[in-house]
C-alpha positions in Angstrom: 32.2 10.6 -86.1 32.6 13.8 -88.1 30.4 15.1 -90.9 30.9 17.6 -93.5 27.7 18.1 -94.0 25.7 20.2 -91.3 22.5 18.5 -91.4 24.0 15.1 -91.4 25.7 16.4 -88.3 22.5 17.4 -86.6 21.1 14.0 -87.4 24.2 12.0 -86.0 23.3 13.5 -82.6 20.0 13.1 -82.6 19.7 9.2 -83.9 22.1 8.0 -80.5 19.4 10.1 -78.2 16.3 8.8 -80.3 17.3 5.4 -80.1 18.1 6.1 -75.9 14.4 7.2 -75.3 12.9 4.3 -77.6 15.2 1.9 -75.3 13.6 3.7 -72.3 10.0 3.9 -73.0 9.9 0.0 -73.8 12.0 -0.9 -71.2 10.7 0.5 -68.6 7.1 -0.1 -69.6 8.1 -3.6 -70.1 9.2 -4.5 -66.8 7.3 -2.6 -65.1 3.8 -3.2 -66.6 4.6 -6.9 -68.2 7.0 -8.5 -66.2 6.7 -6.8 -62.7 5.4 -10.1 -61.0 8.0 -12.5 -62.8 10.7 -10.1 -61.4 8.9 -10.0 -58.3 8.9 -14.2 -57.8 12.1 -14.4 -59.0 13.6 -11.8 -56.5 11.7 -13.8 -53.4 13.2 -17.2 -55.0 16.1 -15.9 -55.1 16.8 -14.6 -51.8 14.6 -17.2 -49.9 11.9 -14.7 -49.1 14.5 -12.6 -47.3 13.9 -9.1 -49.5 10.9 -7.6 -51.4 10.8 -6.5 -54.6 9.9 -3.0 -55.9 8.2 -2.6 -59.1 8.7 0.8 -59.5 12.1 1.0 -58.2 13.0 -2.2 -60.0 11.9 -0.8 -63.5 13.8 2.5 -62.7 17.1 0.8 -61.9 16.8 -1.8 -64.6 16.0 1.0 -67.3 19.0 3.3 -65.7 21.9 0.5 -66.1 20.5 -0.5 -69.9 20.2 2.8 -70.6 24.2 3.4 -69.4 25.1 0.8 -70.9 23.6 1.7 -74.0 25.0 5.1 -74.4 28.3 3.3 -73.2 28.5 1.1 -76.2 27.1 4.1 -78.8 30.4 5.5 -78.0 32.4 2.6 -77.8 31.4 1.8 -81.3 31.5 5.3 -82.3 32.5 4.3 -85.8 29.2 2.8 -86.8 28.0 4.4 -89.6 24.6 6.1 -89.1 21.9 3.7 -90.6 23.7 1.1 -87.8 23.7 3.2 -84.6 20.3 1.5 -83.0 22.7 -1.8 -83.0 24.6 -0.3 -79.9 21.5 -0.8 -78.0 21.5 -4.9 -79.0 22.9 -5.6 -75.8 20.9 -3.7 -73.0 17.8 -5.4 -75.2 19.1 -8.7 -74.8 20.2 -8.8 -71.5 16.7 -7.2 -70.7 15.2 -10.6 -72.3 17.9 -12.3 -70.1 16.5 -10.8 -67.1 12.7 -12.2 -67.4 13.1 -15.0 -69.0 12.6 -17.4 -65.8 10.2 -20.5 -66.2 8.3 -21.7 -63.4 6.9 -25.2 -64.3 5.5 -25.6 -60.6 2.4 -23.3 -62.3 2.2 -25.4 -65.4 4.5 -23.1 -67.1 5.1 -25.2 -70.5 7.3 -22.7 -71.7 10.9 -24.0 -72.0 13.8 -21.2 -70.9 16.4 -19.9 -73.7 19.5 -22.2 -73.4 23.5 -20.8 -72.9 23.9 -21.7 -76.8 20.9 -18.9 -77.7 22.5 -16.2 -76.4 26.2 -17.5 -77.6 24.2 -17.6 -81.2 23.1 -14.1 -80.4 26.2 -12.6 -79.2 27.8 -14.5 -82.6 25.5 -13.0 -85.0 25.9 -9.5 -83.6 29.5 -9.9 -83.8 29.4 -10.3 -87.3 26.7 -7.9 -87.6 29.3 -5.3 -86.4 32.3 -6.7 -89.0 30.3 -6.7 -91.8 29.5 -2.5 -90.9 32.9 -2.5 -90.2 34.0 -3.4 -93.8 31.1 -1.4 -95.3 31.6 1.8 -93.3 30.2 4.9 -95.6 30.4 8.1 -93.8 32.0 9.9 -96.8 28.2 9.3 -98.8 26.6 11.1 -96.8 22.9 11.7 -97.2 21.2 14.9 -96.5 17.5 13.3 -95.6 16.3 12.5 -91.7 14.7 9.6 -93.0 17.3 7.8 -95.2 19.0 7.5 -91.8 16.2 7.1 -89.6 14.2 3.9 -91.4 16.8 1.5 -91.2 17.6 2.1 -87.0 13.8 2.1 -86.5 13.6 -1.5 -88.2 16.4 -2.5 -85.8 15.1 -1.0 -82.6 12.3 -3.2 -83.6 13.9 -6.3 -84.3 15.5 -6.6 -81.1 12.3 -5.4 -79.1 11.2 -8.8 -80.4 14.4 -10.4 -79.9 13.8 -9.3 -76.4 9.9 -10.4 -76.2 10.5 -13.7 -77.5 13.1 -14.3 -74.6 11.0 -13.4 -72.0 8.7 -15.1 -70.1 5.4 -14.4 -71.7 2.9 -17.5 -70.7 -0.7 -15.9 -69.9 -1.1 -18.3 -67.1 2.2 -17.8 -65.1 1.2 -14.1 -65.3 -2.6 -14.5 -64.3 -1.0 -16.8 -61.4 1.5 -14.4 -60.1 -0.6 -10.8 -60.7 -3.3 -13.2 -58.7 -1.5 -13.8 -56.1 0.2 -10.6 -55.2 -3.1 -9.0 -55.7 -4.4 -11.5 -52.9 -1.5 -10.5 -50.8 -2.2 -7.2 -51.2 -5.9 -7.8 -50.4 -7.2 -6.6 -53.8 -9.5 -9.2 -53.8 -11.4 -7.9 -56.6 -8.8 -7.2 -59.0 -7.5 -10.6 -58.0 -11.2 -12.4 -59.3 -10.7 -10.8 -62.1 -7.1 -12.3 -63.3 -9.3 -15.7 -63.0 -12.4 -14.5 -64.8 -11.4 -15.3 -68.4 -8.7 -18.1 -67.6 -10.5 -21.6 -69.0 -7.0 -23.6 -68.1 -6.0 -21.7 -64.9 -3.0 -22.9 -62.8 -3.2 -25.2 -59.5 -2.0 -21.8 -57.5 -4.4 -19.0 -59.4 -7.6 -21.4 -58.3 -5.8 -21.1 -55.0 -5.6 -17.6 -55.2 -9.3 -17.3 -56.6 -10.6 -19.7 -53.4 -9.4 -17.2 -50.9 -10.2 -13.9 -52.7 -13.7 -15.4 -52.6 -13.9 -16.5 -49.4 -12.6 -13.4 -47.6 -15.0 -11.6 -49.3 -17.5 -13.9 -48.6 -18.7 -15.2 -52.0 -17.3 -18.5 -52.3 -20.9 -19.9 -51.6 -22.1 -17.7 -54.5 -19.4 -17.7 -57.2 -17.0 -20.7 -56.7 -18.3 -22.5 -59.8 -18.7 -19.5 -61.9 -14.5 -20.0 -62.4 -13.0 -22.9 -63.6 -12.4 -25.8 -61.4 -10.3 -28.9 -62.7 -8.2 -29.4 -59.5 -10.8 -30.6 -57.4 -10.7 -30.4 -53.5 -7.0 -29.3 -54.7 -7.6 -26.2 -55.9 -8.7 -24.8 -52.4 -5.3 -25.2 -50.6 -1.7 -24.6 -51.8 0.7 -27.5 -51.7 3.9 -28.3 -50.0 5.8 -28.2 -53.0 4.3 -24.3 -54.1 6.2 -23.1 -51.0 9.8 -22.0 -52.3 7.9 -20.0 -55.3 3.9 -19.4 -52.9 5.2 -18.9 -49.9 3.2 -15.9 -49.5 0.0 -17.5 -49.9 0.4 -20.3 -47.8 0.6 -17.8 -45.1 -2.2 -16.3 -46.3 -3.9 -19.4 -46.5 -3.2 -20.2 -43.0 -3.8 -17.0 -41.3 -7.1 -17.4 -42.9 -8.1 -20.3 -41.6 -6.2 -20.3 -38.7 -4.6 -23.6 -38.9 -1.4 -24.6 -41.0 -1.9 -28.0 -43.2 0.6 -30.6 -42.8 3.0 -31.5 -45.5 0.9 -35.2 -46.2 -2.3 -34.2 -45.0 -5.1 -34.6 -48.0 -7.0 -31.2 -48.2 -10.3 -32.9 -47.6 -9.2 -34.4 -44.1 -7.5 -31.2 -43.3 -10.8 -29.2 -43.6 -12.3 -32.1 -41.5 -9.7 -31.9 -38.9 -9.8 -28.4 -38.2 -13.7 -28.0 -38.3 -14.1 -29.9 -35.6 -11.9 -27.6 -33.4 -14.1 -25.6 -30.9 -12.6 -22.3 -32.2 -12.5 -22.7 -36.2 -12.7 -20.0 -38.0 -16.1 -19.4 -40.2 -13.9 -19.6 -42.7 -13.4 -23.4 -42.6 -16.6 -24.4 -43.1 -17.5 -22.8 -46.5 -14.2 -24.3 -47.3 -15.1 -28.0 -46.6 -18.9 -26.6 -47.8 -16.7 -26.7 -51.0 -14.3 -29.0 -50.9 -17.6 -31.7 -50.5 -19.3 -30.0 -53.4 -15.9 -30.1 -55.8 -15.5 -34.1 -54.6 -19.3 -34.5 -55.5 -20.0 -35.9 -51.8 -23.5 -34.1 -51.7 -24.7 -36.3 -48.8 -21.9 -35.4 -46.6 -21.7 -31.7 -47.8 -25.5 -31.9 -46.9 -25.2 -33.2 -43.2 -22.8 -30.7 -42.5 -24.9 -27.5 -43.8 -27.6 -28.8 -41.7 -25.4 -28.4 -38.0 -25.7 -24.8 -38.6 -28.1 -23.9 -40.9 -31.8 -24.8 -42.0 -33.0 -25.0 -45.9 -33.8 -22.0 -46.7 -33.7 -19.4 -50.2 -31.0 -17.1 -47.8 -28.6 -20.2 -48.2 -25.4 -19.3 -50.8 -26.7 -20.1 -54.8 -24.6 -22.9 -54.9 -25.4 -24.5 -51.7 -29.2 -24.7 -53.1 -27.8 -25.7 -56.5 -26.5 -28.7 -54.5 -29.6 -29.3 -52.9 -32.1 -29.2 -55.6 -29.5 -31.7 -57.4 -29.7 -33.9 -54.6 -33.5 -33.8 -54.8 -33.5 -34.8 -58.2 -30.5 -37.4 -58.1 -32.9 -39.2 -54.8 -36.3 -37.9 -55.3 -37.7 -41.2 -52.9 -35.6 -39.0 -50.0 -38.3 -36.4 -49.1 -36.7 -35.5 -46.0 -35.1 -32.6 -47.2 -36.7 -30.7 -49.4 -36.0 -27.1 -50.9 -38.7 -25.2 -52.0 -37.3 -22.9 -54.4 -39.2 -22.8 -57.6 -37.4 -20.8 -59.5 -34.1 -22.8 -59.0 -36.1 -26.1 -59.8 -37.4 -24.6 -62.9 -33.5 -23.8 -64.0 -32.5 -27.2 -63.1 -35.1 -28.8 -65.2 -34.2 -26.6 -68.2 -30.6 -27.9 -67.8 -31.5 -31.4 -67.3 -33.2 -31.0 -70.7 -30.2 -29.8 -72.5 -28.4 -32.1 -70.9 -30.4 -35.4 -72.3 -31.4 -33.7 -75.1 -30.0 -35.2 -78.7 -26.7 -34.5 -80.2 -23.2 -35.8 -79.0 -21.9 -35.3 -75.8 -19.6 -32.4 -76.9 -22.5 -30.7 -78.1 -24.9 -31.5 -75.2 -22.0 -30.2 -72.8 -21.5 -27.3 -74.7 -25.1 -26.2 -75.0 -24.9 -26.9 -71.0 -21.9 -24.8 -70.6 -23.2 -21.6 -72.8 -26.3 -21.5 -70.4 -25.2 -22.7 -67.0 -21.5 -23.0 -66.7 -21.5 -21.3 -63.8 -23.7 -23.4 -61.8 -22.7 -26.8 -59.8 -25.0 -28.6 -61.9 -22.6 -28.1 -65.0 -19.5 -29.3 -62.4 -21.2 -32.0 -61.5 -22.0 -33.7 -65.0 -19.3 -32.5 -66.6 -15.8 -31.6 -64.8 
């Protein structure tokens, strides 16, 4: 479109390209920074684990075909008057929300997917969005400021930035679960602990994830009950069904331990089973170490210890956090005894809080501000 006026001119060519690198700078950052690990499970869904995806190359090519697209339609619908052109750009944004909005309710993901009739509503409201410009076009009043143009694309560029944010996937937990795991698969164990650090409600998969980030670096003994654990002897192994979207970490699972679990086989037994071969992996046995503590079978998680190990203050924290419970919970039993003062003295001062007046939300929560990451707070209260 033609203007008379010089400095409108100048701005009609620079709105189109301003709008462009807004598109690409949220784009890209968006799928590459936010939704990198949605893409990333949906591509390995997709092809049955056949191809891998790249985040960086993903981003790029995404970003390229929008932006095409984009400049595409600015010329298509050349006739837009200048306080419309970001609207050009409402279909690479929603087809960018079309791209990550996937669900995955196998990690709790409570999130429910846009339907066909969200993106027909869309599609019908920007059609009429373009008529009504259409019947209103104004290029002979033309302004002379940057901004009286400028204001009214920015508003839209935003609008649809949200349009395309509130199609996406955005659950914390599905992203903590996936960043978790390909962190784990990647052997960034650290930066894979710390996905699960702040997550009260994490996903069956993430304590998964957070099990065997621990135990290959050989804290599980230590820091197992410093994250949340509401699975049980459940959230040590994945499950048949976490295959088609896991698959990765069940094969990270069981190169770990060296031993594949069956598709019925309880987690507990499976531990059993496979510490009992004559060449388990060390592995195994802090995992059923744990998967006796989460079940609360101190006795038997006690026998166990004692076929390699002697009581002593070099055990894991929450191996003697088990055993100075067990001392308390059967104090006529004196034939295992912990001395470990310090650790009694803790236990005593959580006892207190624990029968100490108030209700039970209040007990638990003075419990859980002082030692929630102990076994002691496990076993009362998870």
């Amino acid at each position: 479109m033609k203007f008379l006026n010089p400095q409108v001119q100048r701005t009609a060519r620079r709105i189109p390209i301003l709008c462009a690198v807004y598109f690409v700078a949220f784009v890209f950052c968006f799928l590459f920074c936010l939704q990198r690990d949605v893409l990333a499970q949906v591509q390995y869904q997709l092809s049955e684990g056949t191809t891998v995806y790249h985040p960086l190359l993903g981003a790029l090519l995404c970003t390229l075909l929008g932006t095409i697209l984009g400049f595409f339609l600015n010329a298509l619908l050349y006739w837009i008057p200048l306080r419309a052109k970001a609207s050009a750009w409402f279909l690479p944004f929603m087809l960018t929300g079309l791209l990550t909005h996937w669900r995955f309710p196998v990690v709790g993901d409570t999130g429910t997917a846009p339907s066909w009739w969200v993106y027909a509503l869309l599609l019908l409201g920007y059609g009429l969005w373009l008529g009504l410009w259409r019947m209103l076009l104004d290029s002979k009043k033309e302004r002379e400021t940057f901004s009286t143009y400028a204001w009214p694309n920015a508003l839209q560029l935003i609008l649809m930035t949200l349009m395309t944010v509130s199609l996406s996937n955005t659950d914390i937990v599905v992203h903590r679960t996936l960043r978790a795991v390909s962190l784990v698969e990647q052997r960034a164990y650290e930066d894979a602990l710390q996905c699960a650090r702040w997550e009260t409600h994490p996903s069956r998969q993430l304590s998964v994830a957070t099990a065997l980030a621990l135990s290959e670096t050989n804290q599980m003994g230590n820091r197992l009950f410093a994250y949340p654990q509401p699975y049980g002897v459940s959230g040590l192994l994945p499950e048949p069904s976490d295959t088609m979207l896991f698959g990765k970490l069940h094969v990270s699972v069981s190169n770990h331990l060296g031993y594949k679990r069956g598709e019925h086989t309880h987690p507990l037994f499976f531990l059993q089973v496979i510490d009992g071969k004559p060449k388990a992996h060390p592995a195994v046995r802090n995992y059923l170490l744990s998967a006796y503590l989460l079940e609360r079978r101190i006795d038997d998680f006690t026998q166990r210890l004692l076929l390699d190990d002697s009581l002593s203050l070099a055990l894991p924290l929450h191996y003697r956090e088990a055993l100075i419970l067990r001392q308390h919970l059967a104090p006529a039993d004196s034939s295992l005894m912990l001395f470990d003062d310090s650790l009694n003295a803790e236990y005593l001062t959580f006892d207190s809080l624990r029968n100490a007046t108030g209700t039970k939300e209040e007990r638990e929560f003075r419990c859980r501000r002082h030692f929630g990451a102990t076994y002691w707070y496990y076993y009362f209260f998870r």
